[in-house]
C-alpha positions as CSV (number, residue, x, y, z in Angstrom):
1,X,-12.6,178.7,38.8
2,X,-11.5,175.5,38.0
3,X,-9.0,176.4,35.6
4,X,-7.2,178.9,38.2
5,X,-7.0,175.8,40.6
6,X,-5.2,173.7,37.7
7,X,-2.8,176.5,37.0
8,X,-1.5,176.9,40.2
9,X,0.7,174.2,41.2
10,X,0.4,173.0,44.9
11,X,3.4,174.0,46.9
12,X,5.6,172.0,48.7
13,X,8.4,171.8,51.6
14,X,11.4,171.7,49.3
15,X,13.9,171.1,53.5
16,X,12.1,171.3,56.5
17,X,12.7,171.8,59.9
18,X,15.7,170.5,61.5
19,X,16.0,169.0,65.6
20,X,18.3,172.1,67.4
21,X,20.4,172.0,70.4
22,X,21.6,175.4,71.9
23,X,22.5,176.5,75.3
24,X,20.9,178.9,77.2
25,X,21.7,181.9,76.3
26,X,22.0,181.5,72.9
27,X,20.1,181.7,69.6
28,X,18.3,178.8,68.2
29,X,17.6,179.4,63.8
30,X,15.1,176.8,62.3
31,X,14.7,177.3,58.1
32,X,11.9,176.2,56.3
33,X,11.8,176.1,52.4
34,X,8.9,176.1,50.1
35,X,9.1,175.1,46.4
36,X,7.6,178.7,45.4
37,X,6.1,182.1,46.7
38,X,2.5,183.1,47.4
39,X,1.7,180.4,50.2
40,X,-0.8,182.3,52.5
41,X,-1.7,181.8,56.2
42,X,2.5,181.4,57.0
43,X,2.5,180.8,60.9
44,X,5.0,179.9,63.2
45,X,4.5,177.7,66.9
46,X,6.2,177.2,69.8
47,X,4.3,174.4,72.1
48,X,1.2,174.8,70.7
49,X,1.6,179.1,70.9
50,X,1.6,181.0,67.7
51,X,4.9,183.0,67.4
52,X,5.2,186.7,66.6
53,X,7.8,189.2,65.4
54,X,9.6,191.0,67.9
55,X,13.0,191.2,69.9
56,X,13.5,187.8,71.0
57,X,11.5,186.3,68.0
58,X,12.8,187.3,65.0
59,X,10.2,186.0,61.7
60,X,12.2,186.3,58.5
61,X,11.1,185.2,54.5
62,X,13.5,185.6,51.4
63,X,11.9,185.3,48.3
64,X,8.2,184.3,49.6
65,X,10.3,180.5,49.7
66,X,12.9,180.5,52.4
67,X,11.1,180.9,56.1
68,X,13.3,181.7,59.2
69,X,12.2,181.6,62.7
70,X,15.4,182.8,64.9
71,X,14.7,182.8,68.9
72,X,16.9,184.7,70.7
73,X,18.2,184.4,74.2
74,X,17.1,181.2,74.9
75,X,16.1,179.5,78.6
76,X,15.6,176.5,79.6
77,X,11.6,176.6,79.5
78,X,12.0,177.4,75.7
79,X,12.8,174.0,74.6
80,X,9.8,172.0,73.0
81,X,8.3,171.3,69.4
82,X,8.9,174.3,66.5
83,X,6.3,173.8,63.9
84,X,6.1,175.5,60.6
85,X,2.7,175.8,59.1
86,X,1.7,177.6,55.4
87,X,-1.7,177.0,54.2
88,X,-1.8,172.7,54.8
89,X,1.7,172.6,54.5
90,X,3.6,171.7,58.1
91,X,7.4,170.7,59.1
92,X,8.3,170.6,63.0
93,X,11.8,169.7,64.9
94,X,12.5,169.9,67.9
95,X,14.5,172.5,70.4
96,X,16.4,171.8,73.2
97,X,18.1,174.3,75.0
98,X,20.7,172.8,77.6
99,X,21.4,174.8,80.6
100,X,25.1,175.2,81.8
101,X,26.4,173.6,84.8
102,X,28.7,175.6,87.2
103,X,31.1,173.3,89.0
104,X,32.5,175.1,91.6
């Protein structure tokens, strides 16, 4: 058991998570590489909330190393901390989204 432990080289974020401004409306992406595949227990947050795949929240990996989180269609209430987590690994950054003033 020990041996397998030694083999396997601990992972490590190679470029993390980087602070985002959008406007409303828009898509926010935040990338997170790894210095090699296989990391289990890959999680995104929003806040504090655990992320999940679907229209608005797009979860992407390439090669089991490059980790995109892409939120689409951003508001206002959206903005906070992104945080990346795989296995004891974790990177965050912040989002802001701005709104749009109309002067009339």
């Amino acid at each position: 058991l020990l041996l397998l432990c030694h083999a396997e080289e601990e992972a490590v974020i190679v470029s993390g998570l980087k602070n985002t401004d959008v406007f409303v409306g828009e898509s926010a992406t935040f990338t997170c590489e790894l210095s090699h595949p296989g990391v289990k227990n890959v999680q995104w947050w929003l806040d504090g909330s655990p992320l999940h795949n679907n229209f608005l929240t797009e979860i992407s990996e390439q090669d089991g190393m490059i980790h995109t989180l892409t939120l689409n269609d951003v508001a206002c209430h959206d903005s906070g901390t992104v945080t990346f987590r795989a296995g004891s690994l974790i990177s965050s950054a912040k989002l802001l989204v701005k709104g749009i003033l109309l002067l009339e």
